[in-house]
Backbone bond lengths (Angstrom), bond angles and torsions (degrees), N, CA, C in turn:
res aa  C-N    CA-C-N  psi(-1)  N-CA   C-N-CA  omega(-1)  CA-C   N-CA-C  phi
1 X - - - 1.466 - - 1.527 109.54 -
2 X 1.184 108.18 149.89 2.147 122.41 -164.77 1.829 82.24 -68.75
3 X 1.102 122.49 149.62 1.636 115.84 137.04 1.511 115.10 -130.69
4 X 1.310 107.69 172.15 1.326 120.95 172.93 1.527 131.17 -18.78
5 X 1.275 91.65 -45.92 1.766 102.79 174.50 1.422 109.26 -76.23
6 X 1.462 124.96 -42.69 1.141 105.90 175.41 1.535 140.82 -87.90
7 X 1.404 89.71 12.10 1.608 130.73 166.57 1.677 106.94 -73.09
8 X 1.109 124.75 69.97 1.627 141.36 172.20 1.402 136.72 -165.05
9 X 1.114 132.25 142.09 1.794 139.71 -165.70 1.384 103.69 87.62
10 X 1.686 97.22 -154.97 1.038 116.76 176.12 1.194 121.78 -67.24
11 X 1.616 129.92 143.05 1.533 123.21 155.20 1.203 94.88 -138.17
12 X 1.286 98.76 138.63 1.746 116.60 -171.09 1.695 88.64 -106.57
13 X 1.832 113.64 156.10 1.025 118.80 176.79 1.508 93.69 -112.10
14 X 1.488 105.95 146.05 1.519 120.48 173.88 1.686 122.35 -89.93
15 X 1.147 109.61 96.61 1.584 107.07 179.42 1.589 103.27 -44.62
16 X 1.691 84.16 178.20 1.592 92.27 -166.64 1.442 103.38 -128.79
17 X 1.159 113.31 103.40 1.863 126.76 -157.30 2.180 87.22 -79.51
18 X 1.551 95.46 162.78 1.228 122.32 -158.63 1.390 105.15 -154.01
19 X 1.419 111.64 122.92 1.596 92.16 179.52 1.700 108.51 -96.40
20 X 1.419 118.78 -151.06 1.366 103.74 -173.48 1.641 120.38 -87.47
21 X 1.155 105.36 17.19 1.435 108.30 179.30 1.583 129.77 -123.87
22 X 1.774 81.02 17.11 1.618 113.67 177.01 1.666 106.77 74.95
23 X 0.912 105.32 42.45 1.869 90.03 167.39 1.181 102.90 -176.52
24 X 1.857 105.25 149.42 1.487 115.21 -138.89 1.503 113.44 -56.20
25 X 1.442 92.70 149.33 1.230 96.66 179.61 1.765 121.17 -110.33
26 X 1.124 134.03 90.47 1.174 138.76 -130.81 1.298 127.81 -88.11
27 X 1.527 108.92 -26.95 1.371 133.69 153.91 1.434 111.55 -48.65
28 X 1.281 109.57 -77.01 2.146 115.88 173.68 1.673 103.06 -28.21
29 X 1.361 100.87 -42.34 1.929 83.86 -166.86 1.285 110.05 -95.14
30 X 1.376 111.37 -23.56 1.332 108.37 -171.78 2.060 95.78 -71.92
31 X 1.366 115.50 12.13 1.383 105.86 -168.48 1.424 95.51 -109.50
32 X 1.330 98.87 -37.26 1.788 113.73 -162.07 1.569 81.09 -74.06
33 X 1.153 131.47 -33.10 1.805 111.62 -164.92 1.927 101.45 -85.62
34 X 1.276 106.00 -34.54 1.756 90.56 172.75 1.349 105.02 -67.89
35 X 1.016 129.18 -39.31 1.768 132.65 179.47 1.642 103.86 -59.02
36 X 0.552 122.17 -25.64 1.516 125.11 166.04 1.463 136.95 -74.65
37 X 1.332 101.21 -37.24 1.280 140.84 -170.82 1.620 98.27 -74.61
38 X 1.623 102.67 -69.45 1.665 120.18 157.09 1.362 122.55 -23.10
39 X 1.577 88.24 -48.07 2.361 80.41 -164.84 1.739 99.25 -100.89
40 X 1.171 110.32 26.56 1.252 98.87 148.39 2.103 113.27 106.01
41 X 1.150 92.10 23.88 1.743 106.29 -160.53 1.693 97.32 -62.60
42 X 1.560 117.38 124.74 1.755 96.08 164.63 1.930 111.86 -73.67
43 X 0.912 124.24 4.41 1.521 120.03 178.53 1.592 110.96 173.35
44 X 1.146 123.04 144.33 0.828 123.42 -178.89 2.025 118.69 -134.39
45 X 1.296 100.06 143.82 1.563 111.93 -178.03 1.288 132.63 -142.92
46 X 1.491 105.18 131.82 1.954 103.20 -173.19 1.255 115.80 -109.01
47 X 0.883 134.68 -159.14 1.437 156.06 -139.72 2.133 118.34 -11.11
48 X 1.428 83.85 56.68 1.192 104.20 -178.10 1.885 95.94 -87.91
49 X 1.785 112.47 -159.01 1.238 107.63 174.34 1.680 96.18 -78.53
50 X 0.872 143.78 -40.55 1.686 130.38 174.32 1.381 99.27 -44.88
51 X 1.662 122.62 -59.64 1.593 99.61 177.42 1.237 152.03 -65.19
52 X 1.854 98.83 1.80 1.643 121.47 -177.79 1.435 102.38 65.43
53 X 1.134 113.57 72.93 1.802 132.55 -172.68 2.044 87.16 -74.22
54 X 1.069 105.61 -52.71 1.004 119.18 -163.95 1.527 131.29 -58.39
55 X 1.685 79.36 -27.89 1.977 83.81 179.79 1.602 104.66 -104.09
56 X 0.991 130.09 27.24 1.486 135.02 -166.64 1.418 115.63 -139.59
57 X 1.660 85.31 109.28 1.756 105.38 167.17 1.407 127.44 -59.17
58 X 1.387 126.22 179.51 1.279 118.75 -146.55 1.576 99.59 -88.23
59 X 1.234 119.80 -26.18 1.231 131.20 178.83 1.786 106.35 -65.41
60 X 0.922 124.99 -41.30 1.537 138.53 174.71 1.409 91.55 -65.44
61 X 1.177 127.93 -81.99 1.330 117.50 -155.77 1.882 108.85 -63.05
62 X 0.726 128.36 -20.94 1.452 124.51 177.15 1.915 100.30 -78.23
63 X 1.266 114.17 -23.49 1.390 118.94 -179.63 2.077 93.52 -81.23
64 X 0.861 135.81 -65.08 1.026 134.55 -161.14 1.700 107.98 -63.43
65 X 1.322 98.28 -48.11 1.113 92.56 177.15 1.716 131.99 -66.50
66 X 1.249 101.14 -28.89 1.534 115.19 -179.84 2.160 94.49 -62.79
67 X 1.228 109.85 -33.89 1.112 108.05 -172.28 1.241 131.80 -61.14
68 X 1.621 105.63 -40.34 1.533 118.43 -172.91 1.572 86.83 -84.94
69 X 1.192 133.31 -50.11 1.294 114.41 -153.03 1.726 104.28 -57.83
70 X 1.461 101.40 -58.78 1.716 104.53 166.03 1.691 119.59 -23.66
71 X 1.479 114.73 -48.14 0.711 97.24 171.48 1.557 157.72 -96.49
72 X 1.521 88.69 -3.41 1.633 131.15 169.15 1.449 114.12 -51.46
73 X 1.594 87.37 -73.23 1.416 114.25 164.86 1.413 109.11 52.94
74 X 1.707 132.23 29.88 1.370 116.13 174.75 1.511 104.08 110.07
75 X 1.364 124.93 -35.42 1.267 110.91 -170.42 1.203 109.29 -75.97
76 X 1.534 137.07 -24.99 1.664 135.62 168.67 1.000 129.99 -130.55
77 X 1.166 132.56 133.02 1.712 118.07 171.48 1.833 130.80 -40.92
78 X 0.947 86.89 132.09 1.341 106.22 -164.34 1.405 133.64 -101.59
79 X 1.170 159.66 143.84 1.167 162.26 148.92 1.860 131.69 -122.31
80 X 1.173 95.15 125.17 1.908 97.89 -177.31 1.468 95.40 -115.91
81 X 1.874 97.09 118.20 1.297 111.77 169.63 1.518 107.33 -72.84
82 X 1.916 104.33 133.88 1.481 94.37 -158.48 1.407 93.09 -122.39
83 X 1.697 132.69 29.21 1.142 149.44 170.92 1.397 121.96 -57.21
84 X 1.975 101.84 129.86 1.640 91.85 -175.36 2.005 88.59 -165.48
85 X 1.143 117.97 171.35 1.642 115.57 -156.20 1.775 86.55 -83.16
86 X 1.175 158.25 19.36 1.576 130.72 156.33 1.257 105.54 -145.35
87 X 1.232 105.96 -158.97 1.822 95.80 -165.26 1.427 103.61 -102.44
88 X 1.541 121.18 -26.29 1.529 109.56 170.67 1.248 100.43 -82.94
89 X 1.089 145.68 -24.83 1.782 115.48 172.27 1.756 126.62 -59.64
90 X 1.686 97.06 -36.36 1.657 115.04 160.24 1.507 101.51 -49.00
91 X 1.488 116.72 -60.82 1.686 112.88 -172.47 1.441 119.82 -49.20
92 X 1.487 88.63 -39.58 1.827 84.68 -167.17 2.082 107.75 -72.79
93 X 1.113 98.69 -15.03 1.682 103.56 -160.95 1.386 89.59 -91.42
94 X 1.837 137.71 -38.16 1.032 119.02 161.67 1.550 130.38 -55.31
95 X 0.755 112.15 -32.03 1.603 142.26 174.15 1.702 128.98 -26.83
96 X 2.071 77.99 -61.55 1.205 110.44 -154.11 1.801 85.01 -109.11
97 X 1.084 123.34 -7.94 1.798 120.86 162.15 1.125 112.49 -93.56
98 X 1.164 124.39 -30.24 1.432 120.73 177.29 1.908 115.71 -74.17
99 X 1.355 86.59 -28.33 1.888 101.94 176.81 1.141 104.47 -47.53
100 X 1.720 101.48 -53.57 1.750 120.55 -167.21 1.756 113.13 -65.05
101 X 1.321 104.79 -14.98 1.238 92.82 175.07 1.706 99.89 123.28
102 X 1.289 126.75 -21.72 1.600 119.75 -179.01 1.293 118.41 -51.64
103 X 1.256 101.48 146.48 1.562 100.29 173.85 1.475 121.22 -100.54
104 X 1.772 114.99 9.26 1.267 99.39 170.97 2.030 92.46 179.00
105 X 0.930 120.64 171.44 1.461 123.23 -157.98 1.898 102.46 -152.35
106 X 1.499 123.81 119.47 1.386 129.07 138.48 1.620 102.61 -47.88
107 X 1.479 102.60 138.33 1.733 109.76 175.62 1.912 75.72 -152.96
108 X 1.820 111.88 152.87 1.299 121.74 -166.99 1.760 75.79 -154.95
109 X 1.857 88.94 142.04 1.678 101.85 176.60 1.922 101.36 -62.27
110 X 1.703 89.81 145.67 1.812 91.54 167.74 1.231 95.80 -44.57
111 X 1.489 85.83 157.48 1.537 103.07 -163.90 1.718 106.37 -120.31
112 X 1.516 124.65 5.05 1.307 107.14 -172.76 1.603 96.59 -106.73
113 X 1.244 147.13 -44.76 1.365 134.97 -177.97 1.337 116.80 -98.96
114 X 1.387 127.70 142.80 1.060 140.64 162.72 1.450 122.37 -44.12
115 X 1.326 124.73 115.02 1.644 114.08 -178.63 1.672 139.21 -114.02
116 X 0.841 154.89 145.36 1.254 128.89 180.00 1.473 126.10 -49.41
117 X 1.187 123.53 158.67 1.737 137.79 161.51 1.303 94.31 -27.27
118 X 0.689 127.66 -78.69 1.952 141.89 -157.44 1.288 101.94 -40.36
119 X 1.502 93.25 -60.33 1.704 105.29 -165.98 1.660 133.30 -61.67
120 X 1.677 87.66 -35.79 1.772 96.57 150.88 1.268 109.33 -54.59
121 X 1.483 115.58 -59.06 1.525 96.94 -147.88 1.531 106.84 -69.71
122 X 1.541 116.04 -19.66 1.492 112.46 179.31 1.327 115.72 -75.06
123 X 1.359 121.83 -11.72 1.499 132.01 -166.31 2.251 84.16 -74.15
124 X 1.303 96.83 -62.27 1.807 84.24 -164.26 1.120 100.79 -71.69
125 X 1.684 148.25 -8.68 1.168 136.59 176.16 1.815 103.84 -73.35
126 X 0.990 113.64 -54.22 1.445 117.95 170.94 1.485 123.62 -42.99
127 X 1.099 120.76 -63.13 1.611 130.26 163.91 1.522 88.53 -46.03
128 X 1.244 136.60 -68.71 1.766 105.74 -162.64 1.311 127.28 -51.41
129 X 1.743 98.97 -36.07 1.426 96.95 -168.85 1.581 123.28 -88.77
130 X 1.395 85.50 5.26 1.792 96.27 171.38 1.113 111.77 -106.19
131 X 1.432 132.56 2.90 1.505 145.15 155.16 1.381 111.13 -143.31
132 X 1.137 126.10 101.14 1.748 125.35 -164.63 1.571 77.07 -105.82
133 X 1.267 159.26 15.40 1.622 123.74 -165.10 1.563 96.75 -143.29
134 X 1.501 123.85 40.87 1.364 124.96 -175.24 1.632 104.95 -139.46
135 X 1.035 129.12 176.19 1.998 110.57 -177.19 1.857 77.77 -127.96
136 X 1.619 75.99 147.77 1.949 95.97 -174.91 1.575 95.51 -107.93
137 X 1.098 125.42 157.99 1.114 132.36 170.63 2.214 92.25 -146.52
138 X 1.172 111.36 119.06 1.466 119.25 150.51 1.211 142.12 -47.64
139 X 1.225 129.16 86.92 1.588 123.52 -178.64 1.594 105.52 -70.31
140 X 1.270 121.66 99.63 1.071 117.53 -156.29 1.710 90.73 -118.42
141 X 1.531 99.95 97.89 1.421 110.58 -170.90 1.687 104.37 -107.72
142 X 1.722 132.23 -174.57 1.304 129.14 142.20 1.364 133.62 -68.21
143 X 1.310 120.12 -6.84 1.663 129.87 -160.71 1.242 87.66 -96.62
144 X 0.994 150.98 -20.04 1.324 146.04 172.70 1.368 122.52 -70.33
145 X 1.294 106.54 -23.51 1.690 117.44 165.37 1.407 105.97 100.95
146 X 1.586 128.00 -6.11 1.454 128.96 -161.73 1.559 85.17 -166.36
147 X 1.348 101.94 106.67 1.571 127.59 141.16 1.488 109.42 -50.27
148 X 1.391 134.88 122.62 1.624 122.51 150.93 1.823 101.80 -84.36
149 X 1.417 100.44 148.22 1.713 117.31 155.92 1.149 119.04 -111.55
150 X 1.615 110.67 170.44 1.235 106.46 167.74 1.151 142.97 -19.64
151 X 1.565 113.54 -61.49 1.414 141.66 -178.00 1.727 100.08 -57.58
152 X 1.111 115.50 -38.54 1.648 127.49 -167.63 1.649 94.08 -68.92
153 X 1.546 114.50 -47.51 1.559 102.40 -171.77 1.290 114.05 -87.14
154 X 1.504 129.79 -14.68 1.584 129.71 170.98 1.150 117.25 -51.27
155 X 1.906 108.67 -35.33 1.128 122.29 -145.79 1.753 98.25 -87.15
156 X 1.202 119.75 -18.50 1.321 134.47 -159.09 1.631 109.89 -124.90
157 X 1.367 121.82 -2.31 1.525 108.36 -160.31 1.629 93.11 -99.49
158 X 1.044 136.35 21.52 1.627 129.07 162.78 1.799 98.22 -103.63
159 X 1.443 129.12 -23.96 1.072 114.06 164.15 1.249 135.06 -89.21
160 X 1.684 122.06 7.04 1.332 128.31 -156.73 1.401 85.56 -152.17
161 X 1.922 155.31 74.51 0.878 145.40 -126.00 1.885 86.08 -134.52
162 X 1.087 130.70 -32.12 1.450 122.11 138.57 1.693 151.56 -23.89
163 X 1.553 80.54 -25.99 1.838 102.95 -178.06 1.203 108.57 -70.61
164 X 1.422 125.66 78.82 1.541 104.56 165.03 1.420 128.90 -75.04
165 X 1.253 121.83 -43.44 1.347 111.34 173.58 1.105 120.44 -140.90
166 X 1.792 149.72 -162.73 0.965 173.49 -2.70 1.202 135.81 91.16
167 X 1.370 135.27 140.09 1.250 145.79 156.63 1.300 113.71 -138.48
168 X 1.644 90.45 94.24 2.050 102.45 -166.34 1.564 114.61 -100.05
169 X 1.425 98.25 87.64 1.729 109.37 170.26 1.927 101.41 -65.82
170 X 1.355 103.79 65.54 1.777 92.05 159.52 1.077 109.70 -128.08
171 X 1.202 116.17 -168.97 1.658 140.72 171.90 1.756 96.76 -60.42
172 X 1.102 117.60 163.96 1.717 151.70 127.78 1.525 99.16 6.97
173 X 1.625 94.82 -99.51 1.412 124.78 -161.73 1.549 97.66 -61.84
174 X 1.508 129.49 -46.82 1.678 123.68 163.53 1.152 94.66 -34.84
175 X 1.432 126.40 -83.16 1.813 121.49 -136.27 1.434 94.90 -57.08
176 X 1.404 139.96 -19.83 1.634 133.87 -142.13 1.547 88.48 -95.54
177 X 1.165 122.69 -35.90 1.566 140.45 -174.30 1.609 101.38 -78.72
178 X 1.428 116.16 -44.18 1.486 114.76 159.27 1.696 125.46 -43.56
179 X 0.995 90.77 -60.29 1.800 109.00 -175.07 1.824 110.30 -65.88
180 X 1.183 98.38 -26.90 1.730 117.01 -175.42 1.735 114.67 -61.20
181 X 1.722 89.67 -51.53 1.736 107.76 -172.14 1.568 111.54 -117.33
182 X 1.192 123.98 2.86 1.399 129.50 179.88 1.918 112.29 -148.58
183 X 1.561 97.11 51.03 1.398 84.20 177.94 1.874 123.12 -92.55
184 X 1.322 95.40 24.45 1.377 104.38 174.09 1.278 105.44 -65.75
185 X 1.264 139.19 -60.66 1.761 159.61 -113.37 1.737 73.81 -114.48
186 X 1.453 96.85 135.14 1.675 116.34 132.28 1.179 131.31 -73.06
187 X 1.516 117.54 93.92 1.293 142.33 -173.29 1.869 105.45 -93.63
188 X 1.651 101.13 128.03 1.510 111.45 -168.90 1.659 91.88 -129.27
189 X 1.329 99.49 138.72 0.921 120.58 169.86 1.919 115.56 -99.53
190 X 1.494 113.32 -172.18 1.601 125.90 160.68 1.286 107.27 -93.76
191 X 1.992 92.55 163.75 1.568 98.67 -146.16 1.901 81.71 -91.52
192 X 0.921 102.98 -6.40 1.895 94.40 174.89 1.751 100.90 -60.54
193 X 1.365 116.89 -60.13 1.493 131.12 -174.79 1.514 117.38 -70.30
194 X 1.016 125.26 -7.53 0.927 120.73 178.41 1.807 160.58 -20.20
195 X 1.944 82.06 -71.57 1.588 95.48 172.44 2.097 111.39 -80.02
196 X 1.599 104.61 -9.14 1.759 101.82 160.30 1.252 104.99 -78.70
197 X 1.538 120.42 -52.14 1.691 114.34 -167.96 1.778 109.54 -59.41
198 X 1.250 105.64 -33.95 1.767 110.96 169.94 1.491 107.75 -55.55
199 X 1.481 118.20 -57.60 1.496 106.46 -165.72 1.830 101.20 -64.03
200 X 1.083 126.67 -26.35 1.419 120.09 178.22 1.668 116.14 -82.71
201 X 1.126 105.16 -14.07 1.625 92.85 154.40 1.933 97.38 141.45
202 X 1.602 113.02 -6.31 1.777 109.24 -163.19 1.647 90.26 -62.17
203 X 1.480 99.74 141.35 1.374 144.16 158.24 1.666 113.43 -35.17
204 X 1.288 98.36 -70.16 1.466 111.02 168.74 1.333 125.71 -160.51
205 X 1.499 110.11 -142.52 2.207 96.44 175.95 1.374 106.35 -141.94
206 X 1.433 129.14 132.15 1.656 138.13 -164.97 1.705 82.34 -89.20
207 X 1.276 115.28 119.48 1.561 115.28 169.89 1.907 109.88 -151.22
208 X 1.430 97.02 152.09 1.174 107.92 169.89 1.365 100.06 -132.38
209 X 1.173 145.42 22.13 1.828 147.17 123.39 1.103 116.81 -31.03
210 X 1.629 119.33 -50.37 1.414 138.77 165.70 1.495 93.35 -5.23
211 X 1.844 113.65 -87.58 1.225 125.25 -146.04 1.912 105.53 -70.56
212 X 0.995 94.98 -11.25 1.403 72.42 164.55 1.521 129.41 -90.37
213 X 0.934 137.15 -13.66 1.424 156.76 158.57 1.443 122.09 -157.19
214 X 1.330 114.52 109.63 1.664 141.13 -152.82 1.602 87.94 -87.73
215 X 1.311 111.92 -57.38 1.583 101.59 -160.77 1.308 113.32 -74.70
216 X 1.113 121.55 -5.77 1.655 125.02 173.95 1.570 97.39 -96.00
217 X 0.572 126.17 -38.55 1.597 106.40 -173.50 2.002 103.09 -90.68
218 X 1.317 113.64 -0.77 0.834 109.49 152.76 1.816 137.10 -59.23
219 X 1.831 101.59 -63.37 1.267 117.25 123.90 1.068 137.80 9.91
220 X 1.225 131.38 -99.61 1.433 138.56 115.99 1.521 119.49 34.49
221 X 1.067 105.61 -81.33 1.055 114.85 -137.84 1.831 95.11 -97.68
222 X 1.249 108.69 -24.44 1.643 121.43 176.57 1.342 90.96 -84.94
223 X 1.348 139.27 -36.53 1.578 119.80 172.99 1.406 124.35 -70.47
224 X 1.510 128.66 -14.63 0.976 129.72 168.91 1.800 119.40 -76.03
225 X 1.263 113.18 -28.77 1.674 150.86 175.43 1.558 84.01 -54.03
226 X 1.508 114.54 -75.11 1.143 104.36 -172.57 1.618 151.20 -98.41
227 X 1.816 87.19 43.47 1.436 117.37 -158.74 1.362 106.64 50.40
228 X 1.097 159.57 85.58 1.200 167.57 123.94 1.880 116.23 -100.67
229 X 1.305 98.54 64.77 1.545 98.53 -160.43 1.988 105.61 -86.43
């Protein structure tokens, strides 16, 4: 299982290649993920929105996923976005990554209706207890219709004791309110926000900039390390 400590730097997300007849193409990624691997990635994760979580049936995602892990295989930390619109489709995709061997999974509330307070918080209590032995991390985006804050994860982290960290698409003044009431969790920010979300305490940065030039965001990312913001 991922923990906390190894919850830091960069993690680049791995698109999800297609050949021309619309369906995966397995070779391209399985290339793009050693190429990644190569220029230096601290972790890497798919089927996020870079991996088009969204347009992919269950048969696809058990194909993609079987792929990266194959090809991971131990050499980096890892994550399988296990995102899908209800809570047993989330279950089964955690399920079925953790089967494969992952040590930990992005899961983001369904994303098409608006829900009550409650219902978030029961949505990540549920996913634990139908997989207690995998580490959750929150893609805690706007498309979901409900931002969580700080206050949202205090309120919940004795029932969801798996949650290590975050992926906090907010504002500034959010993440500062993040870090304030939930500084347990490794909370990651974007690689635009970065060297502010660093001085307030983020873990590391969820990016797919990465792949376009590795050694600059390498750069980067060691200048922020060493307060040089």
């Amino acid at each position: 299982m991922l923990t906390k400590n190894q919850l830091i730097g960069m993690w680049v997300s791995v698109p999800t290649e297609w050949d021309d007849d619309g369906n995966f193409d397995e070779k391209t990624f399985r290339d793009e993920v050693a190429m990644l691997i190569e220029a230096g990635a601290h972790g890497l994760y798919t089927t996020g929105s870079t991996g088009e979580f969204y347009a992919l049936d269950w048969e696809e995602f058990k194909q993609i996923t079987g792929a990266f892990l194959a090809e991971t295989d131990g050499k980096i930390p890892v994550q399988v976005g296990a995102n899908w619109f209800n809570t047993r489709g989330t279950v089964q995709r955690v399920r079925y990554a953790r089967d494969k061997g992952a040590g930990a999974v992005q899961i983001c509330f369904p994303p098409w209706m608006k829900m009550r307070q409650v219902d978030y918080d029961q949505f990540l209590v549920d996913v634990y207890e139908a997989v207690p032995d995998i580490a959750l991390i929150h893609y805690n985006v706007a498309h979901t219709k409900k931002l969580f804050h700080g206050q949202d994860y205090a309120r919940v982290a004795t029932r969801v004791p798996t949650l290590i960290g975050t992926k906090a698409a907010m504002t500034l003044n959010a993440f500062m309110e993040l870090m304030v009431n939930a500084p347990e969790l490794s909370h990651f920010a974007g690689e635009d926000v970065f060297p502010f979300s660093h001085l307030l305490g983020a873990k590391g940065m969820y990016t797919s900039w990465f792949m376009m030039n590795p050694s600059y965001f390498h750069e980067y990312y060691q200048m922020c390390l060493a307060g040089r913001y």
